[in-house]
FIFI-491534 format. One record per residue (C-alpha): residue number from 1; residue in three letters; y, x, z. Coordinates in steps of 0.02 Angstrom, whole numbers, plus 32768, in hexadecimal, padded with zeros to 4 digits. Each point is the difference from the previous one (the first is absolute). Example, Ala and Ser with C-alpha at 12.3 -4.5 7.8 and 13.67 -1.06 7.14 Angstrom:
BEGIN
(1 Ala (7F1F 8267 8186))
(2 Ser (80AC 8045 7FDF))
***
This chain:
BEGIN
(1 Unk (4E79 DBA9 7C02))
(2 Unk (80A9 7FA9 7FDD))
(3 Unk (809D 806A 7FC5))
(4 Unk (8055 7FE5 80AD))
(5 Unk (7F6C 801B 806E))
(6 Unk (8022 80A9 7FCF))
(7 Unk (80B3 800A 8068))
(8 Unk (7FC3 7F8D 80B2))
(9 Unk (8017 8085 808F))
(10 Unk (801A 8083 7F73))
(11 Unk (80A0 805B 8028))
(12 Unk (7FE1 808B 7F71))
(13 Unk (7FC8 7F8C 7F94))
(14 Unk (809B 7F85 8016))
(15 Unk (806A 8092 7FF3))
(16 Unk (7FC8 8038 7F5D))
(17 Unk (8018 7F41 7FBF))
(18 Unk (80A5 8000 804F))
(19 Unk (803B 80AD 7F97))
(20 Unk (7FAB 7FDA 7F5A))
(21 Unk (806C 7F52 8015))
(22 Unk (8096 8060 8022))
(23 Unk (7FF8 8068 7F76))
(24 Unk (7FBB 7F8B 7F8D))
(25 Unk (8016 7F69 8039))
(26 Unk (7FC5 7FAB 7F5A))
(27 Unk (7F48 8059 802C))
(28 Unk (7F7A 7F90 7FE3))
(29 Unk (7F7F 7FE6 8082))
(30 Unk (7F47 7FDB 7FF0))
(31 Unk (7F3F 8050 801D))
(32 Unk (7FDB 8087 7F8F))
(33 Unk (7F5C 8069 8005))
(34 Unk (7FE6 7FA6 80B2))
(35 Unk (808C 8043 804C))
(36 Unk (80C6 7FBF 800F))
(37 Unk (8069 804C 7F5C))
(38 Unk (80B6 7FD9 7FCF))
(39 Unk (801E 800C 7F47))
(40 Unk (808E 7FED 7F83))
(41 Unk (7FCD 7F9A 7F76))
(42 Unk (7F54 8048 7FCE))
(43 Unk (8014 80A8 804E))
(44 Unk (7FD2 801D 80AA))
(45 Unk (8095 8051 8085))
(46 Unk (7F74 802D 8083))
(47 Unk (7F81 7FC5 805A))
(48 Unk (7FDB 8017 80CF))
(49 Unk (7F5F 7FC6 805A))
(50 Unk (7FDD 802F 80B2))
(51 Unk (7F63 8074 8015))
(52 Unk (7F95 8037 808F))
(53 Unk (8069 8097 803D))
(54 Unk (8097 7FEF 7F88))
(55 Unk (8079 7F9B 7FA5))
(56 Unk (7FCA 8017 7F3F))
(57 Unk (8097 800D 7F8F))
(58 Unk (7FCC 7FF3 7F3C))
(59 Unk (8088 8020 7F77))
(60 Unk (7FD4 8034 7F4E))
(61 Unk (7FB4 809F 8018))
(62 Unk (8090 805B 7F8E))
(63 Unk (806B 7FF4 809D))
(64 Unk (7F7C 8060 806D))
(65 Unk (7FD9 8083 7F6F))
(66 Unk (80CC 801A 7FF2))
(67 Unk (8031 7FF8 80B4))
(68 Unk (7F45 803E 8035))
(69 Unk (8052 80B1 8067))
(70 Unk (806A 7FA1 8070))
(71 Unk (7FA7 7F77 8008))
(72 Unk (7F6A 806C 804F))
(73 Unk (8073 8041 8071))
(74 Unk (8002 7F66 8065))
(75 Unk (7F6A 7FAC 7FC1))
(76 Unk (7F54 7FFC 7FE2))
(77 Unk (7FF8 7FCB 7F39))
(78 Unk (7F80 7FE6 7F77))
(79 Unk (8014 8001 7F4C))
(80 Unk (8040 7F2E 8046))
(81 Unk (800A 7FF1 80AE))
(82 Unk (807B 802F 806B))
(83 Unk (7FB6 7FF5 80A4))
(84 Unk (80A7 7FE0 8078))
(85 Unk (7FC3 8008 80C3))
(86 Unk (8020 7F76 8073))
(87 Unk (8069 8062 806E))
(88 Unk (8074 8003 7F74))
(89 Unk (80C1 7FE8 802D))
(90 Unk (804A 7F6D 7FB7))
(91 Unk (8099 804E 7F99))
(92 Unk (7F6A 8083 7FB0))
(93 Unk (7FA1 7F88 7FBC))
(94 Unk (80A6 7F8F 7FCE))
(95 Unk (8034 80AE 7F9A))
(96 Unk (7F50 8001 7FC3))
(97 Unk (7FEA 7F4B 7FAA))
(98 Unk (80B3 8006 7FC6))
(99 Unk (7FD2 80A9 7FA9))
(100 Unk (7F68 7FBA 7FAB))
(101 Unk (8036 7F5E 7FC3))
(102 Unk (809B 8042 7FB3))
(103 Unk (7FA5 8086 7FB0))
(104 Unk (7F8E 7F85 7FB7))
(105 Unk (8090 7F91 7FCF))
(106 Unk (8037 8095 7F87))
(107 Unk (7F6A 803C 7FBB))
***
């Protein structure tokens, strides 16, 4: 699958593009691990890929081990995934990208 296939008819999906531009709007686009990423330089800001039941949100997994108690207060999380449900409201997972990617940008 092509990088923008990823966003056709994908309103969580464009809005996580839409954020990570905002804050970083020098991110880098492209496939990574099969799924869409955004890095800066070499280093990778997140990446998102729509699942079965759930939007899958994947930052460095020092962000979930740091921000892991209230992150599981609103999500479902692995040692990588943050599984974000598609009932989601819009400004949540706005606060949510922004969080990650400039968290990433300073570690």
């Amino acid at each position: 699958m092509e990088f923008e296939d990823y966003f056709k008819n994908d309103e969580l999906m464009n809005t996580v593009r839409e954020t990570v531009k905002l804050v970083f709007p020098e991110a880098q686009e492209r496939i990574s691990y099969g799924m869409p990423a955004w890095f800066k330089d070499k280093n990778v800001l997140i990446y998102a890929s729509p699942q079965k039941k759930h939007l899958g949100i994947y930052p460095k997994p020092n962000f979930i081990e740091n921000n892991s108690a209230s992150l599981k207060e609103q999500y479902e999380c692995s040692k990588v995934t943050i599984k974000v449900p598609y009932d989601v409201e819009t400004n949540e997972l706005k606060r949510l990208v922004s969080e990650i990617v400039k968290w990433n940008l300073g570690h």
